[in-house]
C-alpha positions in Angstrom: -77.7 -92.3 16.6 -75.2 -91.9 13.7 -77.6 -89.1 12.2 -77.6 -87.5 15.7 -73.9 -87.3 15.8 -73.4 -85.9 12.5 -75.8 -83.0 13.1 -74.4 -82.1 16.6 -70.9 -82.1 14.5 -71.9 -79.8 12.1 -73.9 -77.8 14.1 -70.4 -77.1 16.3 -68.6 -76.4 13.6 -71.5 -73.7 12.3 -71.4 -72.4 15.8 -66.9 -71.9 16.1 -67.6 -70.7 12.4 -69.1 -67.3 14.1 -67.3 -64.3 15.1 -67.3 -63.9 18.9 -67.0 -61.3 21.5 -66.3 -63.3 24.9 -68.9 -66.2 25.2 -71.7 -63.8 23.1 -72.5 -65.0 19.3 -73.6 -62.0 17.2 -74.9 -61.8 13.8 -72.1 -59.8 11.7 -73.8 -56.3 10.4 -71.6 -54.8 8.3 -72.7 -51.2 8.5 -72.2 -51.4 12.5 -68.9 -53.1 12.4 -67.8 -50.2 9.7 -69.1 -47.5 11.8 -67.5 -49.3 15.2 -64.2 -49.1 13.3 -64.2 -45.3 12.4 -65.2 -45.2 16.2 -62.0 -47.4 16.9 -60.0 -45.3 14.9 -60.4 -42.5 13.8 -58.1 -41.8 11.1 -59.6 -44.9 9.5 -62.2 -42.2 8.3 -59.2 -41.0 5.7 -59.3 -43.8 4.1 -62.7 -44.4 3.7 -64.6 -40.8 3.6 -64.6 -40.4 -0.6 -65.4 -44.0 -1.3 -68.3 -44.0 0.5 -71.8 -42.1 0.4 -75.1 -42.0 2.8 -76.7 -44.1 0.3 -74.7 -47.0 0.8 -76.3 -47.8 4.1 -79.3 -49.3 3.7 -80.8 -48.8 7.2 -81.6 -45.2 8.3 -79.7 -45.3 11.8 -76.7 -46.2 10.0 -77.1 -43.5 7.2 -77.5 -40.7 9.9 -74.8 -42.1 12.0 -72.3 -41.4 9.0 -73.6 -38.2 8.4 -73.2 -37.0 11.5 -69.6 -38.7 12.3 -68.2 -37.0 9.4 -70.0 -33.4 11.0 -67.7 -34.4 14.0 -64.6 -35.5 12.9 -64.5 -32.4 10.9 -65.1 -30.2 13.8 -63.8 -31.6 16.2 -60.9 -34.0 15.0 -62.3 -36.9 17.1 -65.4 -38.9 17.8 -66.4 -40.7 20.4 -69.4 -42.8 21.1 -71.2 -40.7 23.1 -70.9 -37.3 21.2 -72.1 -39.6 18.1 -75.4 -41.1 19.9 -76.0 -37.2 20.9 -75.7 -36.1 17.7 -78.1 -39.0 16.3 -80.5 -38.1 19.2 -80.4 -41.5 20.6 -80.6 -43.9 17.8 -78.3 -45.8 17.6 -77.8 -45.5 21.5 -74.6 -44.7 23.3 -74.7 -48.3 24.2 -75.1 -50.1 20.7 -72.2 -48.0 19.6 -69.6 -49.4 21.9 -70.8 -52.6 21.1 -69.8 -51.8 17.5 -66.4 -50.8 18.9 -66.4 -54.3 20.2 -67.5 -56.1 17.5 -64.9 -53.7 15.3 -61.9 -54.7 17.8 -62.2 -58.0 15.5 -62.1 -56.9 12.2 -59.6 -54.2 13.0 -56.6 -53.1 10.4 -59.2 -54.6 7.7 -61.3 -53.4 5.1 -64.2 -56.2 5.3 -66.6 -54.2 6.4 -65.9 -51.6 4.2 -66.0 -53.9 1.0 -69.3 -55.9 2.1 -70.9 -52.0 2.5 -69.7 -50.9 -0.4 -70.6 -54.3 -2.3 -74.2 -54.5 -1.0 -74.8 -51.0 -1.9 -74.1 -51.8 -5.4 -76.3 -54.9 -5.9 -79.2 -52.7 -4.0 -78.7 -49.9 -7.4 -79.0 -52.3 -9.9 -81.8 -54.6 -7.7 -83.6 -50.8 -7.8 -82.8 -49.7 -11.1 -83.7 -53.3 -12.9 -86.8 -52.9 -11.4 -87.6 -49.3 -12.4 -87.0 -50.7 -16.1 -88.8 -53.7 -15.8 -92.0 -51.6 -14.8 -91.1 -49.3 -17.9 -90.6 -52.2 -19.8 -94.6 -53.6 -19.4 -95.9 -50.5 -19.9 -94.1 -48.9 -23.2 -94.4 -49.9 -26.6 -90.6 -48.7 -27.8 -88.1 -50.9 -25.3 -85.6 -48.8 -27.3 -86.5 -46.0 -25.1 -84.9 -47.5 -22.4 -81.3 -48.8 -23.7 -80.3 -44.8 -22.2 -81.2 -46.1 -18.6 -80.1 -49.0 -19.2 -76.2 -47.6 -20.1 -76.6 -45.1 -17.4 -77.5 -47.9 -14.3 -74.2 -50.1 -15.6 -72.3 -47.2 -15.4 -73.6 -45.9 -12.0 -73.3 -49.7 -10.9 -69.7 -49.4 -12.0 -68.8 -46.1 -10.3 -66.7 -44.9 -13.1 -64.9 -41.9 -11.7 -64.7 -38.7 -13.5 -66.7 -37.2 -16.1 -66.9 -36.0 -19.8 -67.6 -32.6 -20.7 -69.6 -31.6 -23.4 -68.9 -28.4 -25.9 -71.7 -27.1 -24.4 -71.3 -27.3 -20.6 -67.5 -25.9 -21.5 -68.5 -23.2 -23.1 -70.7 -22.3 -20.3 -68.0 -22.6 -17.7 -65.2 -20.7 -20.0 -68.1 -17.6 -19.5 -68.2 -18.2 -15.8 -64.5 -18.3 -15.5 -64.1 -15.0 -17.4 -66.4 -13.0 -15.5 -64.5 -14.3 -12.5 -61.4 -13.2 -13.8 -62.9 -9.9 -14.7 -64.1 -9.0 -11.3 -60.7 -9.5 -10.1 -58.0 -6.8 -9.5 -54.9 -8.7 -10.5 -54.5 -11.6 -13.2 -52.9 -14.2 -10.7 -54.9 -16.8 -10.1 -53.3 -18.3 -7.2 -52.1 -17.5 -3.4 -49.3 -14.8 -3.9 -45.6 -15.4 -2.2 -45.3 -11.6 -1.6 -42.6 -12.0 -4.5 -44.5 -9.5 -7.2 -42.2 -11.0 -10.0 -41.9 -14.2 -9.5 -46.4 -14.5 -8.6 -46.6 -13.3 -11.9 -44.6 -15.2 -13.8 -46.3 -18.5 -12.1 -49.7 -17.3 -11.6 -49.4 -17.1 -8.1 -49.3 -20.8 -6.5 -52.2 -22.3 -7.9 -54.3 -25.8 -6.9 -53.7 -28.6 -8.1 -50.0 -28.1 -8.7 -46.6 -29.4 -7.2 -43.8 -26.6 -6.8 -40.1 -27.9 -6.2 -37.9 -25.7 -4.1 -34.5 -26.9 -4.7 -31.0 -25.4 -3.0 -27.7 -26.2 -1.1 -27.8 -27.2 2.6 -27.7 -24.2 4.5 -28.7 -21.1 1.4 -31.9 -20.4 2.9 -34.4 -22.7 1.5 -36.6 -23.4 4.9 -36.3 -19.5 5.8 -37.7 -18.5 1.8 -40.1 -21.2 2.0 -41.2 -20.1 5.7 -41.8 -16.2 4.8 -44.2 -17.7 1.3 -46.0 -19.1 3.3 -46.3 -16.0 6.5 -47.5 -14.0 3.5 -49.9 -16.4 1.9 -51.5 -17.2 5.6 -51.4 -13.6 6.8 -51.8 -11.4 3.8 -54.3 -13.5 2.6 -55.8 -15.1 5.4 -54.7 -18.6 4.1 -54.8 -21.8 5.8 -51.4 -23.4 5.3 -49.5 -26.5 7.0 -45.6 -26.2 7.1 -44.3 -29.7 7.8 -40.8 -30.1 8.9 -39.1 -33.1 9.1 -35.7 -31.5 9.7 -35.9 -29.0 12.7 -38.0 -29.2 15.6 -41.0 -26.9 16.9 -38.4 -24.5 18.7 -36.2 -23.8 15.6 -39.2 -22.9 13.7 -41.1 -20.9 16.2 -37.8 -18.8 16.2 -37.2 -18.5 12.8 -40.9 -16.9 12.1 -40.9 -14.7 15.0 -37.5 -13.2 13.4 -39.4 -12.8 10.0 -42.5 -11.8 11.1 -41.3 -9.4 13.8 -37.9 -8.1 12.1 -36.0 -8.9 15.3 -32.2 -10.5 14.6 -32.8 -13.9 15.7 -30.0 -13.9 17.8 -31.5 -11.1 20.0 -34.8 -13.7 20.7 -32.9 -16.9 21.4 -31.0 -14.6 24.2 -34.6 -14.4 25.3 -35.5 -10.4 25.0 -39.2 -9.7 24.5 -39.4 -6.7 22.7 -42.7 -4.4 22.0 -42.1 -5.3 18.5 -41.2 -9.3 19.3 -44.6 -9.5 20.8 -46.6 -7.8 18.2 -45.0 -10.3 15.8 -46.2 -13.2 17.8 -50.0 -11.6 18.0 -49.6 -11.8 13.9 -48.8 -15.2 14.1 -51.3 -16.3 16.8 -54.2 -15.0 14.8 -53.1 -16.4 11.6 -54.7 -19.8 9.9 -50.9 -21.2 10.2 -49.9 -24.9 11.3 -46.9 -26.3 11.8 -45.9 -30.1 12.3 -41.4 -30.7 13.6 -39.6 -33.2 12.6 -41.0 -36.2 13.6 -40.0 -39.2 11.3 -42.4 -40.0 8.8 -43.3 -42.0 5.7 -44.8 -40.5 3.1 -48.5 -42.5 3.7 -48.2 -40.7 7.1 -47.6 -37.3 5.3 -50.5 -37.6 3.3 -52.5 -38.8 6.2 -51.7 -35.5 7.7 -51.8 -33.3 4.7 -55.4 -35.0 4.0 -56.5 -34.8 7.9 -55.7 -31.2 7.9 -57.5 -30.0 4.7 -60.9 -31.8 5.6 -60.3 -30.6 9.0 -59.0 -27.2 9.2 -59.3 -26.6 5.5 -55.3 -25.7 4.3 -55.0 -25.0 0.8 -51.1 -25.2 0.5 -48.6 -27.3 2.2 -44.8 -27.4 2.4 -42.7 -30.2 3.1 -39.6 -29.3 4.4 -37.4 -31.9 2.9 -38.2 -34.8 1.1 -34.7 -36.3 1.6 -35.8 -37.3 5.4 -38.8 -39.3 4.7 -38.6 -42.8 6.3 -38.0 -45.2 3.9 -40.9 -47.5 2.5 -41.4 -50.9 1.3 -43.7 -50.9 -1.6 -43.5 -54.3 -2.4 -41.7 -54.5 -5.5 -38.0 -53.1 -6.3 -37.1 -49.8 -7.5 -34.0 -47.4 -7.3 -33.6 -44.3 -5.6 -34.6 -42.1 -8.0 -37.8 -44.2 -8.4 -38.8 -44.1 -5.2 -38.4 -40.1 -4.5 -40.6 -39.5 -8.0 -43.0 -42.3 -6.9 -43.7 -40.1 -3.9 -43.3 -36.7 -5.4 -46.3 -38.2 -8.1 -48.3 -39.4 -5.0 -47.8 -35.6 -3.3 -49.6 -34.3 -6.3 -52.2 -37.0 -6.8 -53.0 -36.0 -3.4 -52.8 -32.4 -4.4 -54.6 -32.6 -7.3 -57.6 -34.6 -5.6 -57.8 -32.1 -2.5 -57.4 -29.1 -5.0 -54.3 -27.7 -3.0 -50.9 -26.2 -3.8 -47.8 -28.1 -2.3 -44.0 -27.4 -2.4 -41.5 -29.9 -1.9 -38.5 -28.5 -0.3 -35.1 -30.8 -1.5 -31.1 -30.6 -1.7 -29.1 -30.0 -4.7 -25.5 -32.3 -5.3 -22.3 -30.3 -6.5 -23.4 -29.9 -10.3 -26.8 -28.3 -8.9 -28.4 -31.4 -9.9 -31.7 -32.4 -7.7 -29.8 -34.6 -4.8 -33.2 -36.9 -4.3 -33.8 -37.9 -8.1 -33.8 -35.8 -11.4 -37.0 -37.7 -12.0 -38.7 -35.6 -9.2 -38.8 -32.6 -11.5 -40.9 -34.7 -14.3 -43.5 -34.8 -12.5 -43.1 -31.2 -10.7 -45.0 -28.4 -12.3 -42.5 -25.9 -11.2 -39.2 -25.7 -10.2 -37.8 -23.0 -8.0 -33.9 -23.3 -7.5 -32.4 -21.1 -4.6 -28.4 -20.4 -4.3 -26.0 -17.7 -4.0 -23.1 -16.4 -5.7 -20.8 -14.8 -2.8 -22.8 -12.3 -1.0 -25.6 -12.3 -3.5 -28.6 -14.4 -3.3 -30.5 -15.8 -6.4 -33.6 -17.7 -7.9 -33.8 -19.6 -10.5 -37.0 -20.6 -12.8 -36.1 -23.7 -13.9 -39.0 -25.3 -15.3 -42.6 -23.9 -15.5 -45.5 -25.7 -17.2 -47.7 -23.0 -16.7 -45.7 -20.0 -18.1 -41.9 -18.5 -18.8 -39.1 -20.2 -17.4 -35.2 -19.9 -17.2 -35.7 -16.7 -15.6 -33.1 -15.7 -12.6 -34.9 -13.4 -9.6 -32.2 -11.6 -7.3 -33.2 -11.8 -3.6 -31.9 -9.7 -0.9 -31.5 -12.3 2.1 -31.1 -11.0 5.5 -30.0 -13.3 7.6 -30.1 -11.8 11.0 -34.2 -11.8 10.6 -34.5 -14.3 8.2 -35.8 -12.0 5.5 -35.8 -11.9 2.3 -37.1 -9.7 -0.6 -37.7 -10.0 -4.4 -35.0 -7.4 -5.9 -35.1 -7.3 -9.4 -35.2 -10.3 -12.6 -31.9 -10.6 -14.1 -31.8 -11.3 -18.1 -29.0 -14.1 -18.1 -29.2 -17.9 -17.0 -27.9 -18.5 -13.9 -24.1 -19.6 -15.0 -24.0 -16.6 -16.4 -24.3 -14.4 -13.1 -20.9 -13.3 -11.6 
């Protein structure tokens, strides 16, 4: 009778030891739940999308269902259950997937799933790989042979990321490179700002790199940064994101109609629509632009969208329009102010770098022309691009560029009424010079 009890105890405690969805009991399946919670949310994807690969689901359903999620939410920006089973032809079934939505509801905001994929995948290449040797092994003479495979299968069991080039896969892609550059006609490498000096002096804005874009409140910072980036998208057929968080949709849409269209602003916020106001707003239609307002943000919600937007709709340079009004963040140790603006400045440009885009960080200057934010910001910074004015004159300044000359001063002719501006001429002296 005592025996009886015990086993009825333990067999209760087995059974409340199981997930549950109502009064079902479900075995846990890790590749379900994780696809349920992309399902569930679907910016979880953002967070997952490089870490994982098709051959980390062991089952074939599973394996096709990521493949064809990640068709979708590139696409189409969202997936649901049912576009999914249509695109896996039935298999996994519309209704098996919303009972992985279920079964996700309980695992959401966590990454179990995720790590018991990831973890089984792992112990499944080396299960496969041990046994490829050991096969080898019985049938070879020289074990020797196979200390090679063996190095290799620890480090593909370890996922070591990155890669060591030889001289002679260098060498190769030096050639490739040059013949690249020599079917071009110009030397700049990356997307031009329509400021001829200035491109070549950087290169152009190139991946992989973070531009700072410093200046007093009110000089023209968001209307320079706003016309680089009309002449990248337009000129060049670009796909750019402008992200504000200081002015709202309205400001903006006004401020590149007046650019784009050469119309005094004054004349569109009256609400006349010229011939020549509407043409400008048929440029900007058809152009690969996107704009986000000012919203508040943190800077893991930036990079959420930077990173949504260049898997999505492909951008290759973004500008944030100013760092100064990101929302605070707790990173869970204590730092000062000017290591918290170049701790996100350094994770803009790991985000960069990963993504192979070009990103400018628009930010405020004190009274000494000092970066208000943190002087640290411009460590990290490839370039930096300060814009000011001395009386009616307009200038910008080259203050630090790791990829070619610096301390060079660029005049700019600023009109304000269409929030234009135009690369004048390079001027010889530093900027404390300039009268």
């Amino acid at each position: 009778m005592r025996l009886t009890a015990v086993f009825l105890l333990c067999a209760v405690g087995m059974w409340g030891a199981q997930p549950a969805m109502g009064n079902k009991i479900y075995v846990e399946d890790p590749e379900r739940i994780l696809i349920g919670q992309l399902l569930l949310d679907t910016n979880y994807y953002l967070s997952v999308y490089e870490k994982l690969d098709e051959r980390d689901f062991s089952r074939p359903r599973w394996r096709k269902a990521w493949r064809e999620y990640k068709k979708i939410w590139i696409s189409a920006g969202d997936v649901d259950a049912l576009s999914l089973s249509e695109a896996c032809e039935g298999n996994p079934g519309p209704g098996e997937l919303l009972q992985a939505i279920e079964e996700a509801a309980l695992y959401r905001s966590t990454d179990w799933a995720f790590r018991k994929v990831k973890n089984a995948s792992g112990r499944r290449i080396l299960t496969e790989g041990l046994s490829r040797i050991l096969k080898k092994l019985e049938s070879t003479d020289d074990p020797t042979s196979l200390y090679d495979e063996l190095r290799e299968l620890a480090l593909t069991g370890r996922r070591v990321p990155g890669r060591v080039y030889s001289a002679h896969e260098m060498t190769a892609q030096m050639l490739k490179k040059q013949e690249e550059r020599n079917e071009r006609s110009s030397p700049i490498d990356g997307y031009r700002t329509g400021f001829p000096i200035l491109d070549s002096h950087l290169g152009g804005l190139a991946p992989k790199r973070i531009t700072l874009l410093s200046g007093p409140s009110g000089h023209g910072k968001t209307a320079l940064s706003l016309q680089w980036l009309m002449n990248i998208s337009c000129g060049e057929n670009v796909p750019v994101l402008f992200a504000s968080l200081e002015m709202d949709i309205w400001d903006i849409q006004d401020r590149l109609a007046a650019q784009v269209s050469s119309t005094d602003l004054r004349v569109i916020k009256a609400g006349t629509r010229s011939q020549r106001y509407l043409e400008g707003l048929t440029q900007i239609e058809t152009s690969p632009l996107l704009v986000s307002d000012n919203e508040p943000r943190d800077i893991y919600a930036v990079t959420a969208m930077i990173e949504k937007h260049a898997l999505r709709d492909g951008i290759k340079l973004w500008m944030l329009d100013y760092i100064g009004e990101l929302v605070r963040d707790n990173p869970g140790f204590r730092e000062d102010r000017d290591e918290r603006f170049a701790r996100w400045v350094k994770i803009l440009r790991d985000l960069s770098k990963r993504l192979a885009l070009h990103g400018i960080v628009v930010c405020q200057v004190n009274s000494e022309g000092q970066l208000a934010e943190s002087k640290k910001m411009s460590h990290i910074a490839d370039a930096w691009l300060h814009f000011y004015r001395e009386g009616p004159r307009h200038f910008l300044e080259c203050r630090k560029n790791r990829f070619g000359p610096s301390g060079y001063v660029y005049e700019i002719s600023y009109d304000r009424s269409t929030q234009s501006l135009y690369e004048m001429e390079i001027m010889d002296t530093k900027a404390e010079e300039i009268s």
